[in-house]
C-alpha positions, -999 to 999 in steps of 0.1 A, spaced: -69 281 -249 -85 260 -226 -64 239 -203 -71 202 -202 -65 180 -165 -59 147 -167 -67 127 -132 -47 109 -114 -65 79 -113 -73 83 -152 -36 84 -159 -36 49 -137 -58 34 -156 -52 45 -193 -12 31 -178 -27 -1 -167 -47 -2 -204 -15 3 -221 3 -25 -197 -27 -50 -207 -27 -43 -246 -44 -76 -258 -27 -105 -276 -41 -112 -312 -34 -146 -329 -53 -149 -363 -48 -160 -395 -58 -189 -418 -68 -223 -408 -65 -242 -441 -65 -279 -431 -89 -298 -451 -116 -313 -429 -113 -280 -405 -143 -262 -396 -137 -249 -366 -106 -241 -344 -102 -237 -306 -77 -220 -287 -63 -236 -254 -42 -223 -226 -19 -241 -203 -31 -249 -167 -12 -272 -148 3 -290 -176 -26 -300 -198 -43 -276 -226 -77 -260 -219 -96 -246 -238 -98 -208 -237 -121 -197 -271 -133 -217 -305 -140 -200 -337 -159 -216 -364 -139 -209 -395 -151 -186 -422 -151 -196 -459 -120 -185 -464 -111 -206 -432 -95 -173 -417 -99 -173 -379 -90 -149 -353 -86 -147 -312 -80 -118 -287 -73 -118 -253 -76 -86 -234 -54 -103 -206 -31 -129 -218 -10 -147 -196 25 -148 -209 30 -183 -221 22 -214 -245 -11 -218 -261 -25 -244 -289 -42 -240 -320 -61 -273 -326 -97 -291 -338 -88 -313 -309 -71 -311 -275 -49 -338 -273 -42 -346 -312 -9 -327 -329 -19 -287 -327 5 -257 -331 19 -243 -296 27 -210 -302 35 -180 -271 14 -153 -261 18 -123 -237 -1 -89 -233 4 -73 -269 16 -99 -292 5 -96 -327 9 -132 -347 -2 -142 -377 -3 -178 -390 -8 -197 -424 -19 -232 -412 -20 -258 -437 -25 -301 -439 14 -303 -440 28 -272 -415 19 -235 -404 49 -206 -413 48 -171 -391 34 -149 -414 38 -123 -388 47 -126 -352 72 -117 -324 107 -134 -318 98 -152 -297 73 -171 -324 100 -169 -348 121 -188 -327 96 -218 -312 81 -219 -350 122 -232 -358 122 -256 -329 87 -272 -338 98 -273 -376 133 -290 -365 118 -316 -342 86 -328 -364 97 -360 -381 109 -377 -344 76 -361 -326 56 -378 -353 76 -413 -348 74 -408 -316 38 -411 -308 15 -418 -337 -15 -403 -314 5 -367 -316 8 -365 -356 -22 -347 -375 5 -338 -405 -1 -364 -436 36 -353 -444 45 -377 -415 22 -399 -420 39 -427 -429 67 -420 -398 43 -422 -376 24 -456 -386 56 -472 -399 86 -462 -374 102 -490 -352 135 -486 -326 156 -494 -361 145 -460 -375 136 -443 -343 167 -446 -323 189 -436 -350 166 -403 -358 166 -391 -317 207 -396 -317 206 -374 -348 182 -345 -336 203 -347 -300 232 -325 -315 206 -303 -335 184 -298 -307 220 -288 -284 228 -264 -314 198 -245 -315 193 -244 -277 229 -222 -272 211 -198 -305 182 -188 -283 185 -150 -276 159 -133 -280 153 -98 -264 125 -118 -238 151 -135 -212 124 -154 -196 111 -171 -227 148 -178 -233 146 -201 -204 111 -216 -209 123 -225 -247 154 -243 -236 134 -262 -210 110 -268 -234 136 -283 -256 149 -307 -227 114 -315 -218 106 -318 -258 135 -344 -261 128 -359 -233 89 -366 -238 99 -381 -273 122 -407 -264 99 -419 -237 66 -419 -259 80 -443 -276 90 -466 -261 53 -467 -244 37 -472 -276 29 -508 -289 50 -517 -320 58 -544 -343 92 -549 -324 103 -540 -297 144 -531 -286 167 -548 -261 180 -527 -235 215 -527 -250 196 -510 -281 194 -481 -261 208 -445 -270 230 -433 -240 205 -406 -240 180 -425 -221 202 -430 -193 207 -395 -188 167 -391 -182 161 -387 -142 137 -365 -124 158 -343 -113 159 -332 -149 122 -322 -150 105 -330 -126 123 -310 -95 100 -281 -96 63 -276 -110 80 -260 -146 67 -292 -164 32 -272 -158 43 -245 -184 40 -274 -214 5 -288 -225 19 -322 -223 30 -314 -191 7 -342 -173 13 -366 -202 53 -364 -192 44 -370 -154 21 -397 -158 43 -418 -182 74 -412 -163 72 -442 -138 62 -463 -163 95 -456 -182 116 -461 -148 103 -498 -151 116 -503 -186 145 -492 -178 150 -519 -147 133 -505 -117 112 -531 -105 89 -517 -88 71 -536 -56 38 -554 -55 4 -544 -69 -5 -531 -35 28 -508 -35 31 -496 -68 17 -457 -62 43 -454 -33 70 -469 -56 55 -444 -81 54 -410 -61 94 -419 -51 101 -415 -92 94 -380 -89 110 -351 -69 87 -325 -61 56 -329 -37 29 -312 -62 37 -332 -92 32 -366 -70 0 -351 -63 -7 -352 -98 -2 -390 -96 -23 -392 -72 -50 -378 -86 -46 -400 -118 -44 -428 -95 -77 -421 -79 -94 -418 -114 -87 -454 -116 -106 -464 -88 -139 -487 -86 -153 -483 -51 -152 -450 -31 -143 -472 3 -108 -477 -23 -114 -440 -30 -114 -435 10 -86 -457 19 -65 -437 -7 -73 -403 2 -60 -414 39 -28 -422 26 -23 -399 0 -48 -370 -1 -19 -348 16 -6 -348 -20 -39 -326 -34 -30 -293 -32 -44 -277 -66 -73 -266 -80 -72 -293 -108 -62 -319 -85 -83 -314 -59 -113 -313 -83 -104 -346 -103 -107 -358 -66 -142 -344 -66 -153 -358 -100 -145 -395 -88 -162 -388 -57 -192 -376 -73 -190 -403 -98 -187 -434 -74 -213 -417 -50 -252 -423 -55 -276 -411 -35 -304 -422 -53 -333 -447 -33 -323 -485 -41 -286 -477 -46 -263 -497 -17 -252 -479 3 -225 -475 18 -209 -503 36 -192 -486 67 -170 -507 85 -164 -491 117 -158 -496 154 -188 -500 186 -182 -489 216 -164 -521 225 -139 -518 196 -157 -545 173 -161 -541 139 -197 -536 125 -202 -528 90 -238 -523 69 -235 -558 55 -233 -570 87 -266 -559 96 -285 -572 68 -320 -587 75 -331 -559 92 -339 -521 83 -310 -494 98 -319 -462 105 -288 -444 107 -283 -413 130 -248 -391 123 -241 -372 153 -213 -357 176 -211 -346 215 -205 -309 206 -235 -306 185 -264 -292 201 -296 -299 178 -276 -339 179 -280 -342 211 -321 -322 213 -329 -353 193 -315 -382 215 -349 -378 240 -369 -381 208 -346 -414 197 -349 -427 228 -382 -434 226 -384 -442 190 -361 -469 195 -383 -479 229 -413 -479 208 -398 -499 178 -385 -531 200 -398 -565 187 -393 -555 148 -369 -559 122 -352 -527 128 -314 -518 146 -310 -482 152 -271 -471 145 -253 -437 159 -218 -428 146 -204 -404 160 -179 -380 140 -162 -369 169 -126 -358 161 -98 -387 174 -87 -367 204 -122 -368 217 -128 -405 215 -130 -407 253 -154 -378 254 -175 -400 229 -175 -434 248 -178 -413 283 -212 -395 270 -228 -429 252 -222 -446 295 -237 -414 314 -263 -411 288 -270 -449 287 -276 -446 246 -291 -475 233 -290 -490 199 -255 -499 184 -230 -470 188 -201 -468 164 -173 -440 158 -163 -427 126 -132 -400 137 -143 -365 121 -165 -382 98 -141 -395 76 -166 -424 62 -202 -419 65 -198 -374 60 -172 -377 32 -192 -401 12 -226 -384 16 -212 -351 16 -230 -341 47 -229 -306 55 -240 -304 91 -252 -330 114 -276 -343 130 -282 -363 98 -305 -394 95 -304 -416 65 -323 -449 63 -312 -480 47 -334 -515 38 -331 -549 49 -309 -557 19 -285 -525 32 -302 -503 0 -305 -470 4 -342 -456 16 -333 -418 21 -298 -405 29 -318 -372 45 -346 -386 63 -370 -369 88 -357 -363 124 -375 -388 156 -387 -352 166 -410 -353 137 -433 -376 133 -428 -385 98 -396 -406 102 -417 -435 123 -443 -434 98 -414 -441 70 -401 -468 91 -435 -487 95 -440 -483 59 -410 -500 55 -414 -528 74 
């Protein structure tokens, strides 16, 4: 009989194939107007999707993931409208029967079982709770219908339900234990607040209150980044501050409101989550700027720092006869000179620093560039991105060197390299007599070609 060896490292994997046993979720999708399903995961408290699936004509769909992160996903035609949150880990088996008034658990693992009875107990108040939410016809009429007089009454009833069920959860899965019952405060929580931020027919007086909504701080949620675990996650964060004002914290001025905002919550990554919402809302990237010096310390994750990026990249454009960008910066003298200030006359910008070496192989060749353009309608403008501490390096070079032209400072490129997204200097960029862009890359005065653009210009 021949003896069979196994490998080490074969045993290593075929043990790390059994550890990462995929997660199945299928079933049948048997809402009317369905065609298609998608499946979304959770990142940092909103739902993503992860797969879609058109449905077959028996509408039966199906999902595997060879690596599931232990956690809640959604079934839903859309991302933010009703869906089913059910949990997923490496080897769960679950199958649903979805229909226009529910889903049941055909087939699934306790911890389904278990969420499947929280969802089923708390449907009728989410529904009243925020119209947007409810994709169940069953509810319909909650939904579209509910005021305070029915609401109120219906939350103080689920609060002893929901307390009930939350000491039952004991499934063999201690750490889903603890993400249900947070889900449940969080769940609770979200309700009551949803609606009182959606517009109704009436509205209630503050002594028409349940008790229950002065028991809502942030300590309750919002002291650590567990909120992230929900798909409404970001939906909870961004409405919370508003709620804090109906319930009597005035907060400052206009100009003050995202600092009164950020103190609403306790923990340092979910402000920066205001933030970033906050910065979504702005108009001009100078406001865009401004912000980011104040707040940008907040941006620390992926999704936060690239909603950062999208309104950058949506407020900036390069393109020729866009404005530019109206720097408002310092001379050598400490005055003020922005881009509108220097209308009538075509700017050719040069972005430098003193460490740079190529920046300071071109000065010779913009020396006599600007020598040989004197008499015309052009101003010749170097910012320097030096960092702050080297400010007096920067003034002390412009004097030995005897630069010409109007010298400004940007410290470390905070203006003029953010908003162009400049990724090494020297950098030229010419701009028209009406301050329009010309070229945000133009040629270098060692070439040739950038005083033929200029005369063409003029």
């Amino acid at each position: 009989m021949k003896k069979q060896f196994i490998f080490p490292a074969l045993l290593m994997s075929l043990a790390a194939s059994a550890q990462k046993s995929p997660a199945i979720v299928q079933g049948v999708f048997n809402k009317s107007k369905a065609t298609a399903v998608s499946l979304y995961e959770v990142k940092d408290g909103e739902r993503t999707e992860f797969a879609k699936t058109n449905l077959s004509d028996g509408k039966s769909f199906a999902f595997q993931l060879p690596s599931a992160k232990a956690g809640y996903y959604y079934l839903a035609t859309d991302p933010k409208r009703g869906g089913i949150r059910i949990y997923l880990a490496p080897g769960t088996k679950l199958t649903l029967q979805v229909t226009d008034t529910g889903y049941q658990v055909t087939s699934g693992s306790a911890e389904n079982k278990l969420l499947y009875q929280w969802e089923a107990l708390r449907a009728p108040v989410r529904a009243m709770s925020k119209s947007f939410y409810n994709d169940n016809p069953k509810y319909r009429s909650l939904a579209d219908t509910s005021t305070w007089k029915s609401f109120f009454p219906a939350l103080e009833a689920m609060m002893p339900v929901a307390e009930t069920f939350r000491k039952k959860i004991n499934s063999p899965n201690k750490a889903f234990n603890d993400l249900l019952r947070f889900t449940i405060d969080a769940d609770m929580q979200h309700m009551a607040i949803s609606f009182l931020l959606q517009p109704r027919s009436a509205h209630p007086a503050k002594a028409d209150y349940p008790a229950f909504y002065q028991r809502i701080n942030p300590s309750n949620l919002f002291q650590t980044t567990k909120i992230y675990s929900l798909g409404e996650g970001q939906d909870a964060i961004g409405s919370y501050p508003t709620f804090r004002m109906l319930m009597g914290n005035t907060p400052p001025d206009k100009d003050k409101f995202l600092d009164w905002s950020l103190e609403q919550l306790a923990n340092d990554t979910l402000k920066g989550d205001l933030v970033a919402r906050n910065l979504s809302g702005s108009r001009t990237f100078e406001d865009v700027l401004q912000k980011l010096d104040s707040y940008g310390h907040y941006l620390k994750t992926e999704g936060q720092l690239a909603a950062k990026e999208q309104v950058m990249e949506k407020l900036v454009k390069y393109q020729k006869g866009a404005p530019g960008l109206n720097f408002d910066l310092e001379d050598i003298n400490g005055k003020k000179v922005s881009l509108k200030s220097l209308a009538g006359k075509l700017v050719v910008v040069d972005v430098w620093a003193t460490w740079c070496g190529p920046c300071k192989a071109e000065i010779p060749h913009l020396k006599q560039l600007t020598e040989e353009m004197k008499g015309k309608d052009v101003v010749f403008v170097s910012i320097s991105t030096d960092k702050e501490a080297d400010k007096d390096k920067w003034k002390q070079f412009v004097a030995e060197k005897e630069l010409e032209g109007v010298q400004l400072y940007d410290p470390a490129g905070k203006s003029v390299i953010t908003y162009y997204k400049i990724p090494g200097i020297p950098r030229f960029m010419v701009f028209d007599k009406k301050g329009n862009i010309v070229s945000v890359d133009a040629p270098r005065p060692s070439t040739p070609d950038l005083k033929k653009m200029i005369e063409g210009l003029l």
